[in-house]
C-alpha positions as CSV (number, residue, x, y, z in Angstrom):
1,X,113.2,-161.6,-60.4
2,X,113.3,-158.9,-63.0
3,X,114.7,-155.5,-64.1
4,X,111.6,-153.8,-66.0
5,X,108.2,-155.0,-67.8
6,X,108.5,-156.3,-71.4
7,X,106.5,-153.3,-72.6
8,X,108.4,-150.4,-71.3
9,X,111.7,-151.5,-72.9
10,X,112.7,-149.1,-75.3
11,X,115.7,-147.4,-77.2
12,X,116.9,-145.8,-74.1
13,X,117.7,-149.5,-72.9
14,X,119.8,-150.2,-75.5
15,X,123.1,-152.3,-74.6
16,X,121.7,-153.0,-71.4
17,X,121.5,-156.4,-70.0
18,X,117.8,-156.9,-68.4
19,X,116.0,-159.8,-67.0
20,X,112.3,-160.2,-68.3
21,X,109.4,-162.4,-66.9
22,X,105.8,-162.7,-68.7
23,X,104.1,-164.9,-70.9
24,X,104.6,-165.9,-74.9
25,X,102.4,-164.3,-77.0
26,X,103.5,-165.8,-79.8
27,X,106.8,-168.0,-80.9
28,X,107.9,-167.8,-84.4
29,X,111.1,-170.3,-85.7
30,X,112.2,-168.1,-88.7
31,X,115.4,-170.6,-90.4
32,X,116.8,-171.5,-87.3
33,X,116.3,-168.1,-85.5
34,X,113.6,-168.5,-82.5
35,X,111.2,-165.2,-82.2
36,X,109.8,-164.7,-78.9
37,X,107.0,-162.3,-78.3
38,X,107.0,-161.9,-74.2
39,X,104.1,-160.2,-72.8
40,X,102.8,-158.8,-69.4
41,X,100.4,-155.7,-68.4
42,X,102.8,-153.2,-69.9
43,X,103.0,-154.4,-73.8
44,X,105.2,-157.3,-75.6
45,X,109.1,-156.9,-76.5
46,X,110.8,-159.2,-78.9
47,X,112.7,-161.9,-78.0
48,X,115.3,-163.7,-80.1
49,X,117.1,-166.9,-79.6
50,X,120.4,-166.9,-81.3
51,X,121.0,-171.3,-82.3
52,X,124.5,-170.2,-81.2
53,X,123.6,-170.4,-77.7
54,X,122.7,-173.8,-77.5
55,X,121.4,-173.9,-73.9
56,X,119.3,-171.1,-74.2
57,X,117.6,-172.4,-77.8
58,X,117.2,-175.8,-76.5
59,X,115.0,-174.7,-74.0
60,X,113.7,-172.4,-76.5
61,X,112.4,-175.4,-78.6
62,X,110.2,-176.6,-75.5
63,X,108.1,-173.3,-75.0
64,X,104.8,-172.5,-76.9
65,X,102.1,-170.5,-76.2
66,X,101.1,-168.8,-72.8
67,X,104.6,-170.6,-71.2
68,X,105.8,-168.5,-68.2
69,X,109.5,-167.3,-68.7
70,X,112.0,-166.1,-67.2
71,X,114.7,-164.3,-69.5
72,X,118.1,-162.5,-69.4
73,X,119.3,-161.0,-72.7
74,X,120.9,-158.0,-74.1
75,X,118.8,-154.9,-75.7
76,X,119.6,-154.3,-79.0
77,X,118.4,-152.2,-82.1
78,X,116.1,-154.5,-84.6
79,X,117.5,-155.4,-88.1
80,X,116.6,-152.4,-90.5
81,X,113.2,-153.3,-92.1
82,X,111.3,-155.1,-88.8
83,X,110.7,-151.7,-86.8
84,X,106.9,-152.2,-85.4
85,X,106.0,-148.4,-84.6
86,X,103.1,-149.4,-83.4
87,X,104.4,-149.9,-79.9
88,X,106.7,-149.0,-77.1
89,X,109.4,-151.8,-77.5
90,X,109.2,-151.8,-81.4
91,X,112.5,-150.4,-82.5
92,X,114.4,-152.9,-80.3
93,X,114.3,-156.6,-79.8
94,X,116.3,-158.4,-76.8
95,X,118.8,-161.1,-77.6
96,X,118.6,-163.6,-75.0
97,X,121.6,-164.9,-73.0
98,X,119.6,-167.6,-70.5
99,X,115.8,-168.4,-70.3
100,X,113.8,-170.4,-67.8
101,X,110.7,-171.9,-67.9
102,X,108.8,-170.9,-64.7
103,X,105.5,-172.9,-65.5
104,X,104.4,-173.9,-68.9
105,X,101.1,-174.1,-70.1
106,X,98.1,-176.1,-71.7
107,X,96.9,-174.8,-75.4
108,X,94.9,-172.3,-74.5
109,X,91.3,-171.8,-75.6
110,X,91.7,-168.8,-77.4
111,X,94.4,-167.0,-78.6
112,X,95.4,-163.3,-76.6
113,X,94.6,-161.4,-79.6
114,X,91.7,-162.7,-80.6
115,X,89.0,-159.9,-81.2
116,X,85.8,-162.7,-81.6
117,X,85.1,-164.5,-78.7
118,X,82.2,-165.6,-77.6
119,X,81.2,-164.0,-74.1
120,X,80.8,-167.6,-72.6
121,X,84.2,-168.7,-73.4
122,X,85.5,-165.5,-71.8
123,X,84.0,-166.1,-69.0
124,X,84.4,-169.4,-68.3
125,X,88.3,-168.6,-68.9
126,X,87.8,-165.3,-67.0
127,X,91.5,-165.4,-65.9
128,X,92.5,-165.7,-69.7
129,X,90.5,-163.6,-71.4
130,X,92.0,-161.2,-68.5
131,X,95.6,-161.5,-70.0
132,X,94.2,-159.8,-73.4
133,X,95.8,-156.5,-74.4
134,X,92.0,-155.4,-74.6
135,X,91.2,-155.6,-71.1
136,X,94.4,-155.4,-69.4
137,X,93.6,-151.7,-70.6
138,X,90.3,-151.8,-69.6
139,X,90.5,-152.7,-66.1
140,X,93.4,-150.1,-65.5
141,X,91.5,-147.6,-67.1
142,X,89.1,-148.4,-64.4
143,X,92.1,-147.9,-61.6
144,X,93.1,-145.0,-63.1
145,X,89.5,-143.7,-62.8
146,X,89.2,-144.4,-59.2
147,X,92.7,-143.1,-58.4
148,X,91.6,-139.5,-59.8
149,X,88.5,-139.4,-57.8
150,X,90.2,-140.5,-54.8
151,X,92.6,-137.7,-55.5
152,X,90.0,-134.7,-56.5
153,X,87.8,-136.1,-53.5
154,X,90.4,-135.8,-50.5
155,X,91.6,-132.5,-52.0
156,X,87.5,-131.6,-51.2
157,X,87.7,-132.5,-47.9
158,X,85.9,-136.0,-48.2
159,X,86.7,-138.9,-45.9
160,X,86.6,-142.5,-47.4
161,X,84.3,-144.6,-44.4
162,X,83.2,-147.7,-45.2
163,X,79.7,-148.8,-44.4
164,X,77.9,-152.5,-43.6
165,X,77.6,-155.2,-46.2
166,X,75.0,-157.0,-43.7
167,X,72.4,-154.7,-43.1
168,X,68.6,-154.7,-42.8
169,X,66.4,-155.4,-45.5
170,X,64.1,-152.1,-46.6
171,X,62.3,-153.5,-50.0
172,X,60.9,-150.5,-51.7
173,X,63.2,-150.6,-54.9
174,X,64.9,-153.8,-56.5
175,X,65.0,-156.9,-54.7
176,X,67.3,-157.4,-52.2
177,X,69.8,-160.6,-51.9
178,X,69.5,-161.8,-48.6
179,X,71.6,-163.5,-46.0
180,X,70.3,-165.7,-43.8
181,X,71.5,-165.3,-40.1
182,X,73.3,-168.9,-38.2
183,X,72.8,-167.1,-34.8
184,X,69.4,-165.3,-35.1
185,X,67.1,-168.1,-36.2
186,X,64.8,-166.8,-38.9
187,X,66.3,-164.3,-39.5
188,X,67.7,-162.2,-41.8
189,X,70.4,-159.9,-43.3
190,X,70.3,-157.8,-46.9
191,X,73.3,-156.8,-48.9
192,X,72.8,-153.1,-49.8
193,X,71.2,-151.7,-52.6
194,X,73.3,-148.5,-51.9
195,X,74.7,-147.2,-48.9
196,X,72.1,-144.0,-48.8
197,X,71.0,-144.4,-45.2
198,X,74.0,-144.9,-43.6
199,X,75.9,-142.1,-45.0
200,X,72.8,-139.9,-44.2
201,X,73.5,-141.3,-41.0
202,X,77.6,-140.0,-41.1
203,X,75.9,-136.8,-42.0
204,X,74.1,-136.4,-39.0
205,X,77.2,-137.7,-36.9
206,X,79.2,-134.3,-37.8
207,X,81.1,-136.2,-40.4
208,X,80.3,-133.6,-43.1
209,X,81.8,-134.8,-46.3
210,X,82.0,-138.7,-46.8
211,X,82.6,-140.4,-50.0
212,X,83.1,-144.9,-50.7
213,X,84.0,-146.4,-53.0
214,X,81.9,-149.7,-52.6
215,X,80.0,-152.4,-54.1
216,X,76.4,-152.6,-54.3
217,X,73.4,-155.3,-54.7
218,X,70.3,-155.4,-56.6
219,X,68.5,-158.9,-57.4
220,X,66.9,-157.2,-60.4
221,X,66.8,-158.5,-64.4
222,X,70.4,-158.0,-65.8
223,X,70.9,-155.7,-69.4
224,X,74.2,-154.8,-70.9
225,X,74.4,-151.7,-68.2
226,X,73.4,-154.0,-65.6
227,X,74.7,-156.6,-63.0
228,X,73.9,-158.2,-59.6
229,X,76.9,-156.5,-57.7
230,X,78.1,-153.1,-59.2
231,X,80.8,-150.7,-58.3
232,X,79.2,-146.8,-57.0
233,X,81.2,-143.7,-56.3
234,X,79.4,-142.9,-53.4
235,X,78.8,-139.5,-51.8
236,X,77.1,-137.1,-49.0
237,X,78.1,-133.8,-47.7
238,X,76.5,-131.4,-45.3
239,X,75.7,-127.4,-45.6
240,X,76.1,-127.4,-49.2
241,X,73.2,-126.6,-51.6
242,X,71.9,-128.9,-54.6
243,X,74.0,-125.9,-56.6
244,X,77.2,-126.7,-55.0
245,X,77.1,-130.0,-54.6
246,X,76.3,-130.1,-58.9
247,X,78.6,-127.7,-59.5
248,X,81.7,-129.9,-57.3
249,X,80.8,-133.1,-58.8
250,X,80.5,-131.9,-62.7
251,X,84.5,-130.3,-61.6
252,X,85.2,-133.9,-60.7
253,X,84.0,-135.4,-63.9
254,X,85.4,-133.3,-65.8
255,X,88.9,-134.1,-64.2
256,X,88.5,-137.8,-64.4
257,X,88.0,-137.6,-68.7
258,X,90.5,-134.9,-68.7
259,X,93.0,-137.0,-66.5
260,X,92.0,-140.2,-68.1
261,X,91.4,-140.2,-71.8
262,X,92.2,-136.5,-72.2
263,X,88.9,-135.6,-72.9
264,X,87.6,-131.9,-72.2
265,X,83.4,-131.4,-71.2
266,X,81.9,-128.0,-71.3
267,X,81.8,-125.8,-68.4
268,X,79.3,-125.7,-66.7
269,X,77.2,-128.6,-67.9
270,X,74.1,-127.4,-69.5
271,X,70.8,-128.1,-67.1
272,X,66.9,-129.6,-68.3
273,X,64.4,-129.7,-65.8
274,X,62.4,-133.0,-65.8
275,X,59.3,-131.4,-68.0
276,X,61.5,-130.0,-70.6
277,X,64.0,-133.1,-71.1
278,X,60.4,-135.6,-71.7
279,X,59.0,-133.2,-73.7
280,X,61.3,-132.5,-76.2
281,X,63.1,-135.9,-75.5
282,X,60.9,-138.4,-74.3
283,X,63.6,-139.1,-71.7
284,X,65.3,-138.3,-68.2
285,X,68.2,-139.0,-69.9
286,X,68.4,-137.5,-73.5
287,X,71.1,-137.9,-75.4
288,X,72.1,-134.6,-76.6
289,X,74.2,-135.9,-79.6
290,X,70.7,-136.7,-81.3
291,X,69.9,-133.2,-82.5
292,X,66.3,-134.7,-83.2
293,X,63.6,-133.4,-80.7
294,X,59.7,-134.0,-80.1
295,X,57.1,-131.8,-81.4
296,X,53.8,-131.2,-79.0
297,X,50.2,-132.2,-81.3
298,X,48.1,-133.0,-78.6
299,X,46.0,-129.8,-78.7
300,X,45.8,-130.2,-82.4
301,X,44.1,-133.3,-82.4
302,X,41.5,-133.0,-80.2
303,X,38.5,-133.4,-82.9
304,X,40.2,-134.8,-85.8
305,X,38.6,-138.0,-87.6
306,X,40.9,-139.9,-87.0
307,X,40.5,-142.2,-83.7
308,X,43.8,-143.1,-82.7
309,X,44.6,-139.6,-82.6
310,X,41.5,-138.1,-81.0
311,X,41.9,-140.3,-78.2
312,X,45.1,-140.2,-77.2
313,X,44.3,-136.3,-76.8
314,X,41.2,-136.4,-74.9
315,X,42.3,-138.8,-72.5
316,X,43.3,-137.6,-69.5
317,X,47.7,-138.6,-69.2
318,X,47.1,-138.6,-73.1
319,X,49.8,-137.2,-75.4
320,X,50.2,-136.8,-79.2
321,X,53.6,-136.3,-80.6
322,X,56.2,-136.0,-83.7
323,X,59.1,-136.7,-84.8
324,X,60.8,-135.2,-87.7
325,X,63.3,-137.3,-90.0
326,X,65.4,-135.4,-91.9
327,X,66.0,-137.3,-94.9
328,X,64.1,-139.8,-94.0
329,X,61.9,-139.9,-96.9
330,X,63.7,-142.3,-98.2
331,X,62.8,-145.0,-95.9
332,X,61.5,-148.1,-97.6
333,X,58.3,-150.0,-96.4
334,X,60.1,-152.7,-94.7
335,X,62.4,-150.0,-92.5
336,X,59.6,-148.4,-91.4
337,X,57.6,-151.9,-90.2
338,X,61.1,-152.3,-88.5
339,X,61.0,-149.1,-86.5
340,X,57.3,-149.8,-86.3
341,X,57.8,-153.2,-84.2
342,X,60.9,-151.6,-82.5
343,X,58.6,-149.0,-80.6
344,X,56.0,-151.8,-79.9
345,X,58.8,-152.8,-77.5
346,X,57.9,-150.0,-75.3
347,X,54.1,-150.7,-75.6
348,X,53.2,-148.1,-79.1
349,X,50.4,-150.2,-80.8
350,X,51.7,-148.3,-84.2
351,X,53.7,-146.1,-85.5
352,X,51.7,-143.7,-88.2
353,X,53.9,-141.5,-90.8
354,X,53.9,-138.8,-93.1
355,X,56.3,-138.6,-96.0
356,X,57.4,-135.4,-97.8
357,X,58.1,-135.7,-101.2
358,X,57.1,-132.1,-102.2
359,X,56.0,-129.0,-100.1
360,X,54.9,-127.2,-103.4
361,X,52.5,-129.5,-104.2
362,X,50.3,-129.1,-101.0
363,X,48.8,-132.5,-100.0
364,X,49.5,-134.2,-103.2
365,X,53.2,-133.8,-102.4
366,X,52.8,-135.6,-99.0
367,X,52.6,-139.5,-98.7
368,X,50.6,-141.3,-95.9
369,X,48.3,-144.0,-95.2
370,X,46.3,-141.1,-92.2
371,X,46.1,-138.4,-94.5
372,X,42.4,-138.7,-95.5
373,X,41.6,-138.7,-91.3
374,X,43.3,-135.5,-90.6
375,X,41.8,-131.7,-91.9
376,X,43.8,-129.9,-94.1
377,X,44.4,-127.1,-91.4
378,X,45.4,-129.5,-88.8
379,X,48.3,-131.3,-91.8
380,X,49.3,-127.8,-92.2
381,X,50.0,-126.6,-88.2
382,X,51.6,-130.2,-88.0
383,X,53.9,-129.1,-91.2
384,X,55.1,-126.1,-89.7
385,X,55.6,-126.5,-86.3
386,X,57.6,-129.8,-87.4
387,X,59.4,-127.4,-89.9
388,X,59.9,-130.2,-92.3
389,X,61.8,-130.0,-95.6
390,X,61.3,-131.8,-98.9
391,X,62.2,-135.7,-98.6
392,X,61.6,-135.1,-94.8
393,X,59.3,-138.1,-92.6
394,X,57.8,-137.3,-89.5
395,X,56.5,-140.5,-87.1
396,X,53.7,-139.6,-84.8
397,X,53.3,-141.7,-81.5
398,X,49.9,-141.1,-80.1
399,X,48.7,-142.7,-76.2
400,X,49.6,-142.2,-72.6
401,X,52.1,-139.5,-72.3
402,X,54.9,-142.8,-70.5
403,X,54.0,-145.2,-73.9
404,X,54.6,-142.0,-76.6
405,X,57.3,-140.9,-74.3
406,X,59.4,-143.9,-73.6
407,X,58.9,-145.0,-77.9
408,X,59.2,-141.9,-79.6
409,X,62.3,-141.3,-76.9
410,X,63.8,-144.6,-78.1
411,X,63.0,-144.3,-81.9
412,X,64.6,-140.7,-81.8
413,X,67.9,-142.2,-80.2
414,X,67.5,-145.1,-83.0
415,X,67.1,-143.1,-85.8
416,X,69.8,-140.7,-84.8
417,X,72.2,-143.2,-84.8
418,X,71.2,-145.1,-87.6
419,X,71.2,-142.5,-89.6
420,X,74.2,-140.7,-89.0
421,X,72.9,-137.8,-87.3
422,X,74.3,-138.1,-84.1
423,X,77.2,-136.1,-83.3
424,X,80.8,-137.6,-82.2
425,X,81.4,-136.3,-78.8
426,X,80.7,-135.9,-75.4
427,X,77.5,-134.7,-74.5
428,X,76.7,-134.5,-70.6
429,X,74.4,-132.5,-68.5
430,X,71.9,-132.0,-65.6
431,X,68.4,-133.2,-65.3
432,X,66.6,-131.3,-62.5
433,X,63.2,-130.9,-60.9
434,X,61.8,-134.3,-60.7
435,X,58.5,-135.6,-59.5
436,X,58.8,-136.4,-56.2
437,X,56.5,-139.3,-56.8
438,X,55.3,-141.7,-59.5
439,X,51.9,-143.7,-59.9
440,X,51.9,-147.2,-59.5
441,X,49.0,-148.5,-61.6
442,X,49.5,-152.0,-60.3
443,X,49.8,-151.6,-56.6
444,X,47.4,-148.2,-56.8
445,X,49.6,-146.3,-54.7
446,X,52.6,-143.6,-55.3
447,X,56.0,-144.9,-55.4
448,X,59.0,-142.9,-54.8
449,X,60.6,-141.6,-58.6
450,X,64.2,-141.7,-56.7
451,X,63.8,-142.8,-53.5
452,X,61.6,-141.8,-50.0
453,X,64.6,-139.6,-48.6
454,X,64.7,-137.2,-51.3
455,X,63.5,-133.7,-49.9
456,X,60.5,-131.9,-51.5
457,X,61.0,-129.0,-53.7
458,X,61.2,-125.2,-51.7
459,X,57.3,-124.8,-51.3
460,X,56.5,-128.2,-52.1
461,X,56.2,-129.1,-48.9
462,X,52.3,-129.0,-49.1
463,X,51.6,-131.2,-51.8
464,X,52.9,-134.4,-49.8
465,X,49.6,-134.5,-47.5
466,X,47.4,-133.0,-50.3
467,X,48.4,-133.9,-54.0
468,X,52.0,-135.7,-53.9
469,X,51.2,-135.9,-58.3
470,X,52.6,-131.9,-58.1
471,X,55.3,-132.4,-55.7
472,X,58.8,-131.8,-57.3
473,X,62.2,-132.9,-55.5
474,X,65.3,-131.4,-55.0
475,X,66.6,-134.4,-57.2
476,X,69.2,-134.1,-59.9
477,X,71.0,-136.6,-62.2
478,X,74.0,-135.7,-64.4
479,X,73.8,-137.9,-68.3
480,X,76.1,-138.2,-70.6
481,X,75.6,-139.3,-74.7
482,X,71.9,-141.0,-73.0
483,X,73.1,-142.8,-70.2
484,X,72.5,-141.9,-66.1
485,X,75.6,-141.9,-64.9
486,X,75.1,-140.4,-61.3
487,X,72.2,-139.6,-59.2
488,X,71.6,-137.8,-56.5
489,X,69.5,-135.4,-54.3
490,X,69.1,-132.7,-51.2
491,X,67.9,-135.4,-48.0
492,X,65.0,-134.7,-45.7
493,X,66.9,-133.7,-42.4
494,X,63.3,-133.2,-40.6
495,X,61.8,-136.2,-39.4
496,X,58.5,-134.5,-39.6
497,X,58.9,-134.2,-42.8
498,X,60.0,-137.8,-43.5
499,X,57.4,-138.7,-41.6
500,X,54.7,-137.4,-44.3
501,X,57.0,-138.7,-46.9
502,X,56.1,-142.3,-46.0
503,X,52.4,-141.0,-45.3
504,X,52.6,-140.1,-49.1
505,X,53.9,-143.5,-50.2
506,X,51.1,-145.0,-47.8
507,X,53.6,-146.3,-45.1
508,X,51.8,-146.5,-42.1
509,X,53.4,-145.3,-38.9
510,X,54.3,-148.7,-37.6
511,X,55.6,-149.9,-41.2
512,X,57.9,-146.6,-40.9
513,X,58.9,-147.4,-37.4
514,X,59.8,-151.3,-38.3
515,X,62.0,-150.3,-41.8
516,X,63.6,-146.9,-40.7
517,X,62.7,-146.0,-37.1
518,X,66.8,-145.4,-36.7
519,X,66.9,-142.7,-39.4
520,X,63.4,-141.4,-37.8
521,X,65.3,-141.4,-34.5
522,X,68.5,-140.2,-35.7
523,X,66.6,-137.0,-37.4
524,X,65.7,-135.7,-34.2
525,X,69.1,-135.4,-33.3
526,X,70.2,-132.5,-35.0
527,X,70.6,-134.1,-38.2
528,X,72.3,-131.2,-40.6
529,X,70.7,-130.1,-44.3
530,X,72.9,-132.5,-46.4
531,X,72.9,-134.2,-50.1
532,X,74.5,-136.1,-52.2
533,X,75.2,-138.5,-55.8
534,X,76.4,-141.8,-56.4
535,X,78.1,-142.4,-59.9
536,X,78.0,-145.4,-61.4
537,X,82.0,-146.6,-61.7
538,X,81.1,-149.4,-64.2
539,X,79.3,-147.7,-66.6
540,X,81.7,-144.2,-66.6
541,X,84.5,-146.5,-67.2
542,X,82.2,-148.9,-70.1
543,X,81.8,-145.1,-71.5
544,X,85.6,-144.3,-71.6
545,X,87.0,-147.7,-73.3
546,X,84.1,-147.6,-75.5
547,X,82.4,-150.8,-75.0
548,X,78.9,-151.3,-75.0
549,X,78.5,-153.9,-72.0
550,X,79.4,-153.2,-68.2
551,X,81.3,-156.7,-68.0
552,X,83.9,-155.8,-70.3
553,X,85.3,-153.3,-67.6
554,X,84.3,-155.7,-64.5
555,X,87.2,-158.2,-63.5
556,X,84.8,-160.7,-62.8
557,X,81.3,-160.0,-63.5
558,X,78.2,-162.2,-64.0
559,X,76.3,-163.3,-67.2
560,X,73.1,-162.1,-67.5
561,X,71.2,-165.0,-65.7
562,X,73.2,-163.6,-62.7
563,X,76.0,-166.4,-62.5
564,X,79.9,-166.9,-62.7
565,X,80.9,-169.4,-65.4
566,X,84.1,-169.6,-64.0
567,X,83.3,-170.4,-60.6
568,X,79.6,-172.2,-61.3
569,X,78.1,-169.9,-58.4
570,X,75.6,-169.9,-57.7
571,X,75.8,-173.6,-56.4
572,X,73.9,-175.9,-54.0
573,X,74.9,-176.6,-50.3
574,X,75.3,-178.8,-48.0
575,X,72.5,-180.2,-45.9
576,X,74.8,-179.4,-43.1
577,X,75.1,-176.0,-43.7
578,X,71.3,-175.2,-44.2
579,X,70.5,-176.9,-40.4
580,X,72.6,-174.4,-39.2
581,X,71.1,-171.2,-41.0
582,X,67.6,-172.8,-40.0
583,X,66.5,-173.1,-43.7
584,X,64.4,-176.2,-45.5
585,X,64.4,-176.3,-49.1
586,X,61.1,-176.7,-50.9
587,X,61.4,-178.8,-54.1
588,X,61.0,-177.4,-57.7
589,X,58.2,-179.0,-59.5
590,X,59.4,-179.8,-63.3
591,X,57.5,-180.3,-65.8
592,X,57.8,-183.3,-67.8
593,X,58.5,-182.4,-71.7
C-alpha cells in the first residue's frame, strides 16, 4: 500500500510522488490550509491539504486524532521559516494529491505525546500507550538488543535450542506457577524459573555451546526490576573455565552498548570477590559510581561504653561500620531522621552520627548525640581511618553483619545520589567467590546463595560434608551502576558431588531422587565440566533507555499485583473446565467491614 514510512522521508525525496499510511498525530486547520502530522514506527512527516483540491480536503475535514490514512502526495521543501531540525522529515512536508480513510478512530484517552500518564491508563490502553514515540523506541531498542546477541553468539559457536515450558516443579527458590495436568489427574506441571537443568542437560548431550532466548516464571512479590514472566539471555557451554566463559560474555556486553547506544565499557571489567564487595560496599552488587565506601570499627568497639556499639562487636555475626559524608555536615536534623527511618527499612534500629565542624578543635569541633559513650582514643582511630575533612558526617550502622550491611549498603547508594556524588557513566564489573551456602534462620537449615548446581570452589570440596558456612563457589555475577544484570556459575558434572550438595542443603536421598533423579542419572553419563550466565534482557534494555521500571521496555507486562489491565487476567473459569483438570475451588472467607 505504500512507498516508504512517514519518518524516513527526507530531502532526498524531494519531487517524488509517495504513498504514506499511519496514524494522525495531530491535525491543525491553519486559514483554510489543513496540517497533517502522519505517524508510524519511523517518525512523523507533514502533511498538507491544499482547499484547492477539494476531494482530498473534504475528506480532510472528517479526520481527527489517531484516524488511519492512506495518502498520496508530492514531497516538497517546507515554506522558509517552519524547518523542524529536530527530526528526519523536518525540512520537507508532503502535499497531498488523494487521502483515504482506512479506519477512523474514537478520542483517545491520552494524547501520543503525552509524558504524564498514569501507569494504570497505560496499561489498560496497552496497545496505545504502545504507539508513543517513547516506547516505539523502547521496545526496538530491546530488538535491536537481542539481534546483536544473536549475532555475537552464533559467531561463538552457540546454538539457539529451545527448552520445555511444562516441566516439573523443583521448589527451592521462588514459587513456582503451576499447571494443572487434564490427562494426569492430580497432577501437576511448573513453568520454569529458568531453564538451568535442562541446558545442563544439552551439556551433557555433546551439545557444547547452547544459548535461548526465553521467557521465564517466578510467582514471587513484584518491584520496579521485577515481574511474573521475564525475558533471560540464557547460556551454557562445555570445556571452558569460569575465566573464559567471563571473559566471552563481558566481550558480548560490551558489543551490545557499543552496537546499541554507542556506549564504550572498560576492558576487561574490573573483578570483587564477594568479602571485598560487602565490606567495603555492603553489597553483591555495588555500584561503583558511588565513590563512598564502608569503613571496618568492629575491633574498635569491643569495650566502649556505649551499648549499642559494644554489642554489635561482641556478638558473634556482629559488625560495626562507617560511613563517611563528604559534605555532609550540612545535613539538617530532619534529613538525617529521613535517612534514619530510610535504613530502618532494612531492619537498622538507628542510625547514630558524628558531625565535623572543626578538626582543630579536637572534640569540641565534633557534633554528636554518642560522643560522651565513646573514649577519646577510640573517636580518634574512628577519625582517621574514616579520613574525614572539616564539614564531613560519618553514619555508623552497628548489628548483624546482613542488617549493617544491607542499610549502610543502601544509605551509601542514597546519599551518593542524593548528593551528587555519583559519577555519570557506566560502571560494570565482576563479583566473584561466593558462599556456596547461606543460613536460613527460619527453616534452621543452609539454603543455596545461587542455586544447588553451582560447583564448590577448587579445594572446597571438603567443607560440603564438614562446614558448608566456609564453602565458596565457582559463582560469578557481572553489575553494572548497582544492578545484577547476569548470573552465572561453573556446574557440578559429578554426581557424587551433587549428591553431597543436597546432603548440605539437608535433601535426603529420596527427596534428591524424587526432584532431580534425571540430572543425578544423567551425571553418570559422562556429563562434561561446563558453566554458564543468564542476563537479564528486561533490565539491560530498562538500563539503556534509561527508565527506572522493567515494564516500560516489556510490550505487555503486568502491574505489580501480577495482572494485565488490558486483558483482566488473571480471571475465573468455567466450572466446566475445572471438572476436567480435576480441581475444586475452596471459598475465600471475607470479612465483613
Amino acid at each position: 500500500m505504500r512507498t516508504d514510512y512517514c519518518g524516513a522521508i527526507n530531502t532526498r525525496h524531494l519531487g517524488r510522488t509517495v504513498t504514506l499510511c499511519g496514524w494522525v498525530h495531530r491535525r491543525r486547520d491553519h486559514g483554510g490550509v489543513i496540517f497533517i502530522d502522519l505517524r508510524d514506527r519511523e517518525g512523523i512527516v507533514q502533511i498538507v491539504c491544499d482547499p484547492e483540491n477539494i476531494a482530498a480536503f473534504q475528506v480532510a475535514e472528517k479526520i481527527r486524532s489517531e484516524f488511519v490514512l492512506e495518502i498520496t502526495g508530492t514531497v516538497r521543501h517546507r515554506p522558509e521559516g517552519t524547518v523542524n531540525r529536530g527530526i528526519l522529515s523536518g525540512e520537507i512536508e508532503v502535499l497531498i494529491n488523494t487521502i483515504e480513510i482506512l479506519n477512523p478512530s474514537l478520542t483517545p484517552p491520552f494524547q501520543m505525546d503525552d509524558d504524564n500518564l498514569s501507569e494504570a491508563i497505560r496499561l489498560e490502553y496497552r496497545y496505545l500507550d504502545l504507539r508513543r514515540p517513547v516506547m516505539q523506541r523502547n521496545i526496538r531498542l530491546r530488538h535491536q538488543v537481542t539481534m546483536a546477541a544473536r549475532t555475537f553468539l552464533d559467531q561463538h559457536g552457540f546454538i539457539d535450542v529451545e527448552t520445555p515450558m511444562l516441566t516439573k516443579s523443583t521448589p527451592e527458590g521462588a514459587r513456582d506457577y503451576l499447571v494443572p495436568s487434564r490427562v494426569n489427574a492430580n497432577h501437576f506441571f511448573a513453568l520454569p524459573q529458568s531453564p538451568q537443568l535442562f541446558k545442563q542437560l544439552l551439556m551433557v548431550s555433546g551439545f557444547d555451546r547452547y544459548y535461548q532466548i526465553t521467557r521465564c516464571f517466578r510467582d514471587e512479590d513484584l518491584r520496579a526490576d521485577r515481574q511474573p514472566e521475564f525475558t533471560q539471555i540464557d547460556i551454557e557451554t562445555s570445556f571452558l573455565s569460569e575465566n573464559d566463559i567471563m571473559s566471552m560474555m563481558e566481550d558480548m556486553i560490551r558489543r551490545l552498548f557499543a552496537a546499541v547506544i554507542d556506549v564504550s565499557l572498560p576492558d576487561p571489567f574490573p573483578r570483587l570477590s564477594y568479602a571485598e564487595a560487602m565490606f567495603h560496599y555492603g553489597s553483591d552488587k555495588p555500584d561503583l559510581r558511588v565513590p563512598l565506601i564502608l569503613t571496618e570499627l568492629t575491633d574498635l568497639m569491643q569495650d566502649v561504653p556505649f551499648q549499642v556499639f559494644r554489642d554489635a562487636a561482641q556478638k558473634a555475626g556482629g559488625r560495626v561500620a562507617a560511613l563517611r559524608i563528604p559534605g555532609g555536615g550540612e545535613l539538617s536534623r530532619k534529613e538525617i531522621d529521613e535517612y534514619t527511618r530510610f535504613v530502618g527499612i532494612y531492619g537498622a534500629k538507628g542510625l547514630a552520627y558524628i558531625k565535623i565542624n572543626d578538626l582543630a578543635k579536637g572534640l569540641e569541633g565534633l557534633q554528636s548525640p554518642i560522643l560522651k559513650f565513646l573514649p577519646e582514643q577510640v573517636i580518634q582511630s574512628v577519625l582517621e581511618r574514616t579520613r574525614v575533612q572539616n564539614g564531613d558526617l560519618v553514619f555508623f550502622g552497628a548489628d548483624k553483619a546482613k542488617v549493617v550491611n544491607d542499610a549502610l549498603g543502601a544509605l551509601r547508594v542514597k546519599v551518593g545520589h542524593e548528593r551528587g556524588l555519583a559519577e555519570k557513566s557506566w560502571k560494570p564489573l565482576w563479583v566473584v567467590d561466593f558462599p556456596m551456602f547461606e543460613w536460613d534462620e527460619e527453616e534452621k537449615r543452609w539454603q543455596a546463595l545461587h542455586h544447588p548446581f553451582t560447583s564448590p570452589s577448587q579445594g572446597h570440596e571438603d567443607f560440603l560434608s564438614n562446614d558448608p558456612g566456609k564453602a565458596l563457589s565457582r559463582a560469578y555475577d557481572m553489575v553494572l551502576n548497582g544492578m545484577e544484570i547476569g548470573g552465572g556459575s561453573i556446574r557440578i558434572h559429578r554426581q557424587d558431588v551433587q549428591s553431597k550438595v543436597f546432603q548440605a542443603l539437608n535433601i535426603s536421598d529420596d527427596e534428591a531422587r524424587l526432584k532431580f533423579g534425571f540430572l543425578l542419572d544423567a551425571l553418570q553419563y559422562g556429563a562434561p565440566p561446563h558453566g554458564g550466565i543468564a542476563f537479564g534482557l528486561d533490565r539491560i534494555v530498562a538500563m539503556m533507555t534509561g527508565t527506572d521500571s522493567i515494564r516500560d521496555v516489556i510490550a505487555f507486562p503486568k502491574t505489580q499485583r501480577a495482572q494485565c489491565l488490558l486483558t483482566q487476567a488473571p480471571g475465573m473459569v468455567e466450572e466446566k473446565q475445572l471438572r476436567e483438570l480435576h480441581i475444586r475451588l475452596r471459598k475465600t472467607e471475607t470479612t465483613s467491614s
